[in-house]
C-alpha positions as CSV (number, residue, x, y, z in Angstrom):
1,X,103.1,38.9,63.2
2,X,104.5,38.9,59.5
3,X,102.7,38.1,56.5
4,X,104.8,36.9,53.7
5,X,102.8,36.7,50.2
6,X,104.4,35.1,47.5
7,X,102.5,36.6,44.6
8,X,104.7,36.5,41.2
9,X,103.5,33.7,39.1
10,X,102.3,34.7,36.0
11,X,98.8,33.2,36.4
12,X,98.9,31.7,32.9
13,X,95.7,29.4,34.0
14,X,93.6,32.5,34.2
15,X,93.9,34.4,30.5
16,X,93.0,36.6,29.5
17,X,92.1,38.1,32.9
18,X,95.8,37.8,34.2
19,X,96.7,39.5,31.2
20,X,95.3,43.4,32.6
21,X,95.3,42.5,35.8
22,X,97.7,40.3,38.2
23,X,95.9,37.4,39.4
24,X,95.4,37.7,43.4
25,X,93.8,41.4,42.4
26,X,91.1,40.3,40.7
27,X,88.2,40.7,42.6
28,X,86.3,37.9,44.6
29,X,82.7,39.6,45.8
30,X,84.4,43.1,45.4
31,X,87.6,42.7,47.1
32,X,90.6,41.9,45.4
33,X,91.8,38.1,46.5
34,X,94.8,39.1,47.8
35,X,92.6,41.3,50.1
36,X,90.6,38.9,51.2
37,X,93.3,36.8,51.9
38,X,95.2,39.2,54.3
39,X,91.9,39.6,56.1
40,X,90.9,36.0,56.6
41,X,95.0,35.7,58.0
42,X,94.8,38.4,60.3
43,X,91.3,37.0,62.2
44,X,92.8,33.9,62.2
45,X,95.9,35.1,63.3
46,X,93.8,37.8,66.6
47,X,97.0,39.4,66.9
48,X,98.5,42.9,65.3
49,X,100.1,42.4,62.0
50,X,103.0,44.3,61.4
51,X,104.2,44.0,58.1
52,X,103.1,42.3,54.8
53,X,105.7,41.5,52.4
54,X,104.1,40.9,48.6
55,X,106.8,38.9,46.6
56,X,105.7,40.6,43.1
57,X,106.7,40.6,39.2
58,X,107.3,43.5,37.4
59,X,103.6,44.6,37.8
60,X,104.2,48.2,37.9
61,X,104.1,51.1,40.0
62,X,99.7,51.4,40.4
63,X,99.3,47.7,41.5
64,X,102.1,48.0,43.9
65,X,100.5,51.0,45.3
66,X,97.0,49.4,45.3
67,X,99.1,46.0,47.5
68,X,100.7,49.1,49.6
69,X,97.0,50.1,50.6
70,X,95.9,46.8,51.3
71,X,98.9,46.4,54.2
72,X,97.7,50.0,55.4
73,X,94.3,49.0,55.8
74,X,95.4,46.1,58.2
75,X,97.1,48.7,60.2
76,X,100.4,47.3,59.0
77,X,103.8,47.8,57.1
78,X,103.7,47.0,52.9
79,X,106.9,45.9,51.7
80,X,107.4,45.0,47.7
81,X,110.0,42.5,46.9
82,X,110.4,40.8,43.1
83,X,111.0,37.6,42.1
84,X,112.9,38.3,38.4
85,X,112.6,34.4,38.2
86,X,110.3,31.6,38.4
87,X,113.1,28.9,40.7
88,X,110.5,27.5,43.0
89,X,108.5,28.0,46.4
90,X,111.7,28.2,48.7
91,X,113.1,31.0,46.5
92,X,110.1,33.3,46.3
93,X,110.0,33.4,50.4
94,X,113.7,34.0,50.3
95,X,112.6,37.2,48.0
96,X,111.4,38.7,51.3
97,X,113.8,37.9,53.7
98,X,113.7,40.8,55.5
99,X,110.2,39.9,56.1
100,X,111.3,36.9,57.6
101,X,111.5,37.2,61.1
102,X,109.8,36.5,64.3
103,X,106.5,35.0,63.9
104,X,105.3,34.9,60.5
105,X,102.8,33.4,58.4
106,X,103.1,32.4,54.8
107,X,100.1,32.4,52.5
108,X,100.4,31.8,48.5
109,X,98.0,34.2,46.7
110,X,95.7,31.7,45.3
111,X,94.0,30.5,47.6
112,X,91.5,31.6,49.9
113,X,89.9,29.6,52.9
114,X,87.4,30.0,55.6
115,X,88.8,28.7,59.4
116,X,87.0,28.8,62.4
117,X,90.2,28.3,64.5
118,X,92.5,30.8,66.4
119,X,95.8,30.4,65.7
120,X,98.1,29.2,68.5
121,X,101.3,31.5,67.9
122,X,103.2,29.0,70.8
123,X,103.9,26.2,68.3
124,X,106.9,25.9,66.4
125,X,105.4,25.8,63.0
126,X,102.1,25.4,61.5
127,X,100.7,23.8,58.3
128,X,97.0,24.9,57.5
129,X,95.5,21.5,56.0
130,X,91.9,20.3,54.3
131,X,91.1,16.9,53.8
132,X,90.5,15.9,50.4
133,X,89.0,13.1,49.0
134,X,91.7,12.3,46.3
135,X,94.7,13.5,48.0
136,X,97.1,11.8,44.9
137,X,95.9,14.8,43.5
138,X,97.8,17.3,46.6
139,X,101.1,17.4,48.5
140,X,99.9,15.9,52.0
141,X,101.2,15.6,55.3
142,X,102.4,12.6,57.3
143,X,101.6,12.2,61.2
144,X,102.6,10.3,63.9
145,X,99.7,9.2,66.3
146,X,101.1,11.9,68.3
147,X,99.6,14.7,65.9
148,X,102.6,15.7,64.9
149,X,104.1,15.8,61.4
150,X,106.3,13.4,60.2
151,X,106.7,14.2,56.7
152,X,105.5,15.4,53.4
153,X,104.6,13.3,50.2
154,X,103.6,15.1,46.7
155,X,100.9,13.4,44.5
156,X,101.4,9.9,47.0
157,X,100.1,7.6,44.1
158,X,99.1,5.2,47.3
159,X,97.3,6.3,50.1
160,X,99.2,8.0,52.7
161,X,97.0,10.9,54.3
162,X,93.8,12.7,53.1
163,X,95.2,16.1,55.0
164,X,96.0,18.6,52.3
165,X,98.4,21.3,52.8
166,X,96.9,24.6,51.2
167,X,99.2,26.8,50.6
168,X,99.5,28.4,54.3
169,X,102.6,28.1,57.1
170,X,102.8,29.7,60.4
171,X,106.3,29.2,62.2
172,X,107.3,31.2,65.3
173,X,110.7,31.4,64.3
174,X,110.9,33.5,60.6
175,X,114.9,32.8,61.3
176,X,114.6,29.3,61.9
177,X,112.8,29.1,58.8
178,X,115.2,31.3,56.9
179,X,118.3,29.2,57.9
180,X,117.0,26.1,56.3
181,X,116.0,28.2,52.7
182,X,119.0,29.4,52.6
183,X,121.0,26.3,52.5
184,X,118.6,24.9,49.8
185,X,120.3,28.2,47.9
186,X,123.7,28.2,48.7
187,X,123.7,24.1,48.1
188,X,121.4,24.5,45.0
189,X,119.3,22.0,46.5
190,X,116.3,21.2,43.8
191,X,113.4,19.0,43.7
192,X,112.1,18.3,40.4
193,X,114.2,21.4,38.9
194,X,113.3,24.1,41.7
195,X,113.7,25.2,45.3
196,X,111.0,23.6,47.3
197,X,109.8,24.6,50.2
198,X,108.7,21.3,51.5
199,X,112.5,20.3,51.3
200,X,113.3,23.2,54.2
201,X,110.0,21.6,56.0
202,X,111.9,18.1,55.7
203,X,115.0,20.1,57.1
204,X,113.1,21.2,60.0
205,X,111.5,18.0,61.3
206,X,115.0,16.3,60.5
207,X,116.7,18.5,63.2
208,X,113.4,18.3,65.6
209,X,110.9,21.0,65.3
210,X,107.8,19.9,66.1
211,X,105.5,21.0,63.3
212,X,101.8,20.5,63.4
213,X,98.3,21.1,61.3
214,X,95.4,23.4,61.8
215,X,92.8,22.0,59.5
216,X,90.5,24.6,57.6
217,X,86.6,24.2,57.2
218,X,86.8,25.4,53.0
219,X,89.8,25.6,50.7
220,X,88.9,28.3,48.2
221,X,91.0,27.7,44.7
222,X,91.3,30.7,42.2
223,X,93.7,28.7,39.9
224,X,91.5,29.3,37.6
225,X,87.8,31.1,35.4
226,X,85.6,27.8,36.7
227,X,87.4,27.8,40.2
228,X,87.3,31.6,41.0
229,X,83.6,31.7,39.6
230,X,82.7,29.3,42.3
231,X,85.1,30.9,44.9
232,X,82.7,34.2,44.2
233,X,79.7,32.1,45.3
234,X,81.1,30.6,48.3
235,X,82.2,33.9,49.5
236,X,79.1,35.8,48.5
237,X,77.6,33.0,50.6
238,X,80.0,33.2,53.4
239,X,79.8,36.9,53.8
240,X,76.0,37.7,52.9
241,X,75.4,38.0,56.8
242,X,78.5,39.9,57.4
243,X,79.4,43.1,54.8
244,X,77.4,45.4,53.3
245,X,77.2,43.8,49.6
246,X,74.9,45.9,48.0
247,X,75.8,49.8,46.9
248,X,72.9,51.9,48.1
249,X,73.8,54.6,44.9
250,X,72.4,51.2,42.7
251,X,70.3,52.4,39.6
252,X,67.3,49.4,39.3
253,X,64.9,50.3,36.9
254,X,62.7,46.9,37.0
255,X,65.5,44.7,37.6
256,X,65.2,41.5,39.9
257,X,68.5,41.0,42.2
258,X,68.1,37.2,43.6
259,X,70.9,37.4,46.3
260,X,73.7,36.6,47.6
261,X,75.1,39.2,45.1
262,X,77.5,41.8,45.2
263,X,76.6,45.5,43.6
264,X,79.3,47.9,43.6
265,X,79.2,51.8,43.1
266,X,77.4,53.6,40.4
267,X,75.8,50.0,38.8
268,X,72.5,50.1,35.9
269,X,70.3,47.7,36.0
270,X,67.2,47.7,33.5
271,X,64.7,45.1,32.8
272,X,67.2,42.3,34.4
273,X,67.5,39.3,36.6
274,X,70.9,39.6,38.4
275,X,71.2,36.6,40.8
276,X,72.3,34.6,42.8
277,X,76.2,34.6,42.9
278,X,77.4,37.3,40.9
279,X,79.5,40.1,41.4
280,X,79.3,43.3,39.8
281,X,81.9,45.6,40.0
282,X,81.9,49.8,39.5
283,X,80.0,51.2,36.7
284,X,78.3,48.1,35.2
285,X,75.1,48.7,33.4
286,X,73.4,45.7,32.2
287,X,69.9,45.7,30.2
288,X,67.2,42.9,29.4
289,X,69.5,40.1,30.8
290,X,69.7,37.3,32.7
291,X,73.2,36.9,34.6
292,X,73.3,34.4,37.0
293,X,76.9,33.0,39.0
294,X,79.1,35.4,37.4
295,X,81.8,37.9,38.1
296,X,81.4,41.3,36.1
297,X,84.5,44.1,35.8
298,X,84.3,47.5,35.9
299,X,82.5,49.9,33.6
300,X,81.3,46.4,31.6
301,X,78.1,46.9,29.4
302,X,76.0,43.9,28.9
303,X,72.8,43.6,27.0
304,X,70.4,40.8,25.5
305,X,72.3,38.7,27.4
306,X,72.0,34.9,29.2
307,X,75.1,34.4,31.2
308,X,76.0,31.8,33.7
309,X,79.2,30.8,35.0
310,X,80.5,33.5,33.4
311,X,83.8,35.7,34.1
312,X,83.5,39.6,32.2
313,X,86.6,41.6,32.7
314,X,86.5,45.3,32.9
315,X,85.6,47.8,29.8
316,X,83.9,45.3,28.2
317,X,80.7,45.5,25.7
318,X,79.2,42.8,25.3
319,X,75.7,42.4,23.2
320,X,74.2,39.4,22.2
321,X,73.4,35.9,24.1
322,X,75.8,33.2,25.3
323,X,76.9,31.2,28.1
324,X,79.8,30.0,30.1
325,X,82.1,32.8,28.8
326,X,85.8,33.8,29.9
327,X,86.0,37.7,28.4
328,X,89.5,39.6,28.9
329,X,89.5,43.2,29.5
330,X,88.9,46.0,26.3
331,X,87.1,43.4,24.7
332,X,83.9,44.2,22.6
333,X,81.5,41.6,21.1
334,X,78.4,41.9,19.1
């Protein structure tokens, strides 16, 4: 199995964050998303992946290596390609066409999910799929009574289908999918001023594969600060049972942690309620505060503070009181 990750949007939706730090490696509950991501894909998948492609900007050489390690830890080949442009879903896959071969799965880098399927690798393709309840809101899928899919409708303003698609594609042929991308290229065929990759879907079912759905139990958005805050929770919840959330090197000098949280190395705590749902990463130190359902970046100081639903990059000092905050990286407030 191959894991193609299209990753080179400029996450605009998530300043000033995405300004340090590329969006799918900001971290959910002490993983990078990105990370997570892979992870979730490979259980689902229960076979060996062999190589992740990440389909990058110009993020430079440290984040590539930090993607590099991710692959590695899988047990799998990294491979870096760039997208120099922004020309649409089809395009960006195309980055990594070397990637594309035998089966492979395609996963866009903001989104995460929790799936308690296996994955059946004998199908010819597979969309992953939620139901919604406002689907005008989503590109959906159409089915026959068969199961199967018929075809795809973006934002259908009446009703159509409640099933979703999230952002994840298995096929069993990277080739077969490859051949239909690449005539969208070479016939600069363009929906709504970019390469789709619906429109090589359509191409697909046209010519009679047989694509299906595999519906996930949670569709995890980290578009953006309100979405990834609550992504934290639902993985802190998710994965409470599971990983070891809680650095035993923590520093609690009659602090309060309400969990699910995550503590990372060499964290302060000092007269404090921390909990539930946040997520502190290396070298916090927070005094006299209350932080509830937040996500904390590394080496942050926070003191005299009330946070909630809160997103603190890393380097940050922060004194004072608020709520509902969105702080980039290197900032300081009094």
């Amino acid at each position: 199995m191959n894991i193609i990750i299209p990753m080179a949007g400029m996450g605009k939706r998530m300043r000033p964050h995405t300004l340090t730090t590329p969006k799918p490696l900001i971290k959910i509950a002490g993983k990078p998303i990105v990370q997570r991501l892979c992870e979730e894909i490979a259980t689902v998948c229960g076979s060996n992946i062999e190589e992740i492609g990440f389909v990058t900007g110009n993020f430079g050489q440290e984040v590539e290596q930090n993607l590099l390690s991710i692959a590695s830890a899988l047990g799998a080949k990294g491979k870096i390609y760039y997208q120099q442009q922004a020309l649409g879903t089809a395009h960006a896959i195309m980055c990594a066409e070397e990637t594309l071969r035998g089966n492979v799965t395609i996963a866009f880098a903001d989104t995460l999910f929790e799936a308690d399927f296996r994955l059946d690798t004998n199908q010819e393709g597979i969309i992953w799929t939620q139901e919604v309840e406002n689907p005008s809101a989503f590109g959906v899928v159409r089915k026959r009574q068969s199961g199967t899919i018929e075809g795809f409708v973006e934002k259908p303003k009446t009703f159509v289908s409640n099933e979703a698609i999230i952002g994840i594609y298995y096929f069993r042929s990277g080739e077969m999918l490859k051949t239909e991308l690449q005539y969208l290229l070479d016939n600069n065929r363009k929906t709504l001023g970019e390469y789709q990759l619906t429109d090589a879907l359509q191409r697909l079912l046209d010519k009679g594969c047989s694509l299906t759905t595999s519906s996930v139990r949670q569709w995890l958005d980290c578009g953006n600060k309100n979405a990834t805050v609550y992504t934290n929770a639902r993985i802190l919840d998710l994965k409470a049972t599971k990983e070891n959330l809680i650095s035993t090197d923590l520093i609690n000098d009659h602090s309060l942690i309400i969990e699910p949280c995550f503590i990372s190395r060499g964290v302060r705590l000092s007269n404090s309620v921390i909990g539930p749902y946040v997520s502190l990463d290396e070298g916090v130190e927070i005094k006299n505060s209350i932080i509830k359902n937040s996500i904390l970046g590394n080496d942050t100081f926070i003191e005299n503070a009330i946070m909630e639903n809160s997103m603190i990059g890393s380097h940050v000092h922060y004194v004072g009181k608020s709520q509902d905050l969105s702080i980039g990286d290197y900032n300081e407030v009094r």
